[in-house]
C-alpha positions in Angstrom: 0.0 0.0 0.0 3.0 2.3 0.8 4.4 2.4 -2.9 1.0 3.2 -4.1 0.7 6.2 -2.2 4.1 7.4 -2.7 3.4 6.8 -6.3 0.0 9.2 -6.2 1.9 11.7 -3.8 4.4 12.4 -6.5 2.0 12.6 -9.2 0.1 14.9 -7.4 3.0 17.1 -5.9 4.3 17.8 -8.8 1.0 19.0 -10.3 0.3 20.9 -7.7 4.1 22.6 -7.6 2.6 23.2 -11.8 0.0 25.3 -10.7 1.7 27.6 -7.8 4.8 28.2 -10.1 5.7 31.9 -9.8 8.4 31.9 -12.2 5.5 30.9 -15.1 2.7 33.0 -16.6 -0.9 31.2 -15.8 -0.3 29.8 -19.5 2.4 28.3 -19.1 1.4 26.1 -15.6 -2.1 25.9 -17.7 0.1 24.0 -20.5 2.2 21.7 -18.3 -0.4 20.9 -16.3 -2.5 20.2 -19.5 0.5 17.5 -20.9 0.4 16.0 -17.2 -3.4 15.1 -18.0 -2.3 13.7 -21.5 1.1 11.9 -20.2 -1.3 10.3 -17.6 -3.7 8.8 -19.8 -0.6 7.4 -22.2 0.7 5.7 -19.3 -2.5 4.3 -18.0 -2.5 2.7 -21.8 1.0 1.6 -21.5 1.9 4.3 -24.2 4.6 6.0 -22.8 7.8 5.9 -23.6 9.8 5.6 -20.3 13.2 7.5 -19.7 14.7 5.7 -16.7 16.9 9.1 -16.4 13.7 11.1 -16.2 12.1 11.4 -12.6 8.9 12.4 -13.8 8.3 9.4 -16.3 9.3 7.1 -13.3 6.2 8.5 -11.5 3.9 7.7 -14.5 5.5 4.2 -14.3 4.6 4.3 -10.8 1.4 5.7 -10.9 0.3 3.8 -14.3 0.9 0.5 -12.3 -1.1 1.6 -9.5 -4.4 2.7 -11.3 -4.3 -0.9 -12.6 -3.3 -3.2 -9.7 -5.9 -1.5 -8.0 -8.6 -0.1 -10.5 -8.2 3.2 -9.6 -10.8 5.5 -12.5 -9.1 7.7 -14.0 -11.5 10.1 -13.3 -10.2 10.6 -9.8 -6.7 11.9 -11.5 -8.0 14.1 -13.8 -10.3 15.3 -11.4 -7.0 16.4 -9.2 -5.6 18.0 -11.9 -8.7 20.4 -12.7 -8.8 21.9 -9.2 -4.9 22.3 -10.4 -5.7 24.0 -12.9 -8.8 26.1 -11.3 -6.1 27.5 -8.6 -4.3 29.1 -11.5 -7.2 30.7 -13.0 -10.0 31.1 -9.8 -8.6 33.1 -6.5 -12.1 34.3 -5.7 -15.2 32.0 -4.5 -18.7 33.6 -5.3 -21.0 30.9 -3.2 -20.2 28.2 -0.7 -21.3 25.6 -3.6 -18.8 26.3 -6.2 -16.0 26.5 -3.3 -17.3 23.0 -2.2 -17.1 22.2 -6.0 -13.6 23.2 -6.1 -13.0 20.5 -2.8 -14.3 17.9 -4.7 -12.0 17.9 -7.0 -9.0 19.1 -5.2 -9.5 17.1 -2.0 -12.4 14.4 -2.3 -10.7 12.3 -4.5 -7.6 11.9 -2.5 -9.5 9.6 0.1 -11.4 8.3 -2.6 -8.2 6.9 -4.0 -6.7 5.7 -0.7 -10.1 3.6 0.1 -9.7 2.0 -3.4 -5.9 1.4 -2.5 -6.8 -0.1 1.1 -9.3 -2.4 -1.1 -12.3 -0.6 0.4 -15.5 -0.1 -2.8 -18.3 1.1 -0.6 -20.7 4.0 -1.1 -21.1 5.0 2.2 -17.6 5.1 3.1 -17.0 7.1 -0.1 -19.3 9.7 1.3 -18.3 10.1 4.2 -14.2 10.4 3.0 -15.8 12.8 0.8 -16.8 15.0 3.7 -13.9 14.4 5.8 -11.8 15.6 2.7 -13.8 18.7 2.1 -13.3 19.9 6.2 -9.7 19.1 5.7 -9.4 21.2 2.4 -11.6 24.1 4.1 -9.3 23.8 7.7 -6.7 24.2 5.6 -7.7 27.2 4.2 -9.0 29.1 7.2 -5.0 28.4 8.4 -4.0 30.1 5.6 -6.1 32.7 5.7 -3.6 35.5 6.3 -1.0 34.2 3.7 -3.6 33.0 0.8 -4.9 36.7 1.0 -0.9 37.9 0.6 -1.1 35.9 -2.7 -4.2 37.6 -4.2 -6.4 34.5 -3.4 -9.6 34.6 -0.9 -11.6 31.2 0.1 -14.5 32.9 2.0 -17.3 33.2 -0.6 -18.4 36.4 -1.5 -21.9 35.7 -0.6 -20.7 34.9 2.8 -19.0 37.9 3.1 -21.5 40.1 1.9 -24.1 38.5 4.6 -21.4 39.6 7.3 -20.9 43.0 6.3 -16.9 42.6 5.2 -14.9 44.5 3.1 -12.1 43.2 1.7 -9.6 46.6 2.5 -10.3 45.4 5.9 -7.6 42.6 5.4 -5.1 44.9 5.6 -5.2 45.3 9.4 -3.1 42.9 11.7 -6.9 41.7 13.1 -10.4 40.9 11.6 -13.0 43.1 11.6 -16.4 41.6 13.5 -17.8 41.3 10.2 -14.5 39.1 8.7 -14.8 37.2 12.0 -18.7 36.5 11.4 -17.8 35.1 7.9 -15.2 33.0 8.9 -17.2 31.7 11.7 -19.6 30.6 9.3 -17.3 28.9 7.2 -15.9 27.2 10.2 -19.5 26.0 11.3 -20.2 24.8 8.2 -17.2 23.0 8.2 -17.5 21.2 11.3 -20.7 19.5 10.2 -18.8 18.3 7.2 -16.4 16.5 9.8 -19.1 15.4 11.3 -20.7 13.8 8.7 -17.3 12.6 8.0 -16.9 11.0 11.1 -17.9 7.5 9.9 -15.1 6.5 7.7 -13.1 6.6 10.6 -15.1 3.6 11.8 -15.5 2.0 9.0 -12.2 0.8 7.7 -9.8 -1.4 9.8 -6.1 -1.6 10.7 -3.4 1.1 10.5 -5.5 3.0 8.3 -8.2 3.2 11.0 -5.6 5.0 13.6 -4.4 7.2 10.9 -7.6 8.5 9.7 -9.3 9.4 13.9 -6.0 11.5 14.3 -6.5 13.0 11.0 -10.3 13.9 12.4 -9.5 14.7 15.6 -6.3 16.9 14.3 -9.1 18.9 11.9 -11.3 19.4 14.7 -8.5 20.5 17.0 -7.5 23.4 14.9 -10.9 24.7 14.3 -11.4 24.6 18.3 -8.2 27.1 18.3 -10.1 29.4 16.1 -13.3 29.4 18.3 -11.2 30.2 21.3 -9.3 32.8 19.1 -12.9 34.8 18.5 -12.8 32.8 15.2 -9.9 35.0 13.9 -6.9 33.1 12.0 -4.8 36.0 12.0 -4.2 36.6 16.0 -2.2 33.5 16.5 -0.8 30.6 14.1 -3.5 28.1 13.7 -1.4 24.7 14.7 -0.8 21.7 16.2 1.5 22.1 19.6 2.9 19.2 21.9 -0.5 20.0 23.8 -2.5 19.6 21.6 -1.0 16.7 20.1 -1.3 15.6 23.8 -5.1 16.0 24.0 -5.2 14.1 20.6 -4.0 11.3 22.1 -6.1 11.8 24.8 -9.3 11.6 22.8 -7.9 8.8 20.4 -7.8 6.7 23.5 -11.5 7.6 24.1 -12.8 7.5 20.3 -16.1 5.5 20.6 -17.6 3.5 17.4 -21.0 6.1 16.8 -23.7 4.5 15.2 
């Protein structure tokens, strides 16, 4: 299982590295990103020619042996590599639909694919990794809230923000405005039902993976408890995870009870 996900990770690392390249215009990361997509599907058909000297035709090697040993769609891939693309072309979110459209893509089929690798085909559990994927993607932008908005880029939806009564030259104090704090409380709300309904794939697989996927929940959950106790503003402290918290993880890993 290990060489599969490295083999994924690297596909999807450098893809990603693609679309957040300064040092290219947005056509540019649009185009390698585009040959990625067409390199993937050449390997999946046992097309490409391989350069043992070349890293990145190693990883379609990898990867293209993956998809099959484990009959991974395709659809999952190329799904990665459109949120890719979107983050070199979308900084802005209008509603809370497209921006969990934009998780779907860029975080959903990441457990998607590690279900299929652990040999786990189940609707339910697909569902619920699908939730647990889109809290992740969303934590992980409300941590970044402070540097994402240095870059130009802004994951609160506009409608959201409107609602609140924000304005966007607001950002450019060292704290949030009530308004910015509303709107990110909202997000953050929203959120935690997602990792609630998210909750169950946690239960619902077995081994190692089992472990590793509570701490992941309980992790997510842990850094959205430091924003309620920070008035729901990212930018007053450094949203992470200290030896205390790490501590109290433990803590509630060794009281995680099976929920129906």
């Amino acid at each position: 299982m290990r060489a599969h996900i490295a083999a994924v990770y690297a596909f999807a690392r450098y893809a990603d590295d693609f679309a957040d390249e300064d040092e290219r215009n947005p056509i540019e990361r649009l185009a390698l990103l585009e040959d990625w997509k067409r390199r993937l599907r050449v390997s999946i058909a046992g097309e490409l020619q391989i350069d043992t000297n070349d890293q990145r035709d190693l990883i379609f090697r990898a990867v293209a042996d993956t998809v099959r040993s484990c009959n991974l769609p395709i659809e999952l891939f190329e799904d990665l590599l459109s949120a890719f693309k979107q983050d070199v072309t979308t900084h802005r979110y209008e509603t809370w639909v497209q921006l969990l459209d934009y998780c779907r893509r860029s975080a959903n089929p990441v457990g998607r694919i590690v279900l299929r690798i652990a040999g786990y085909r189940n609707r339910g559990l697909d569902e619920a990794s699908d939730n647990l994927c889109s809290a992740l993607q969303l934590t992980n932008f409300i941590q970044d809230f402070a540097i994402d908005w240095q870059r130009g880029r802004l994951y609160i939806p506009a409608e959201m923000i409107r609602l609140a009564g924000a304005r966007e030259s607001d950002l450019d104090n060292s704290y949030l405005s009530t308004g910015w704090r509303d709107a990110v409380k909202e997000v953050a709300l929203r959120t935690r039902e997602l990792f609630k309904n998210g909750r169950f794939v946690c239960d619902g697989v077995n081994g190692r993976l089992k472990y590793e996927l509570r701490f992941t929940w309980l992790g997510g959950v842990r850094i959205l408890d430091q924003l309620q106790l920070n008035g729901y503003d990212p930018c007053v402290h450094k949203l992470k995870i200290e030896l205390s918290d790490s501590l109290h993880i433990l803590w509630q890993a060794a009281q995680w009870r099976r929920r129906p």
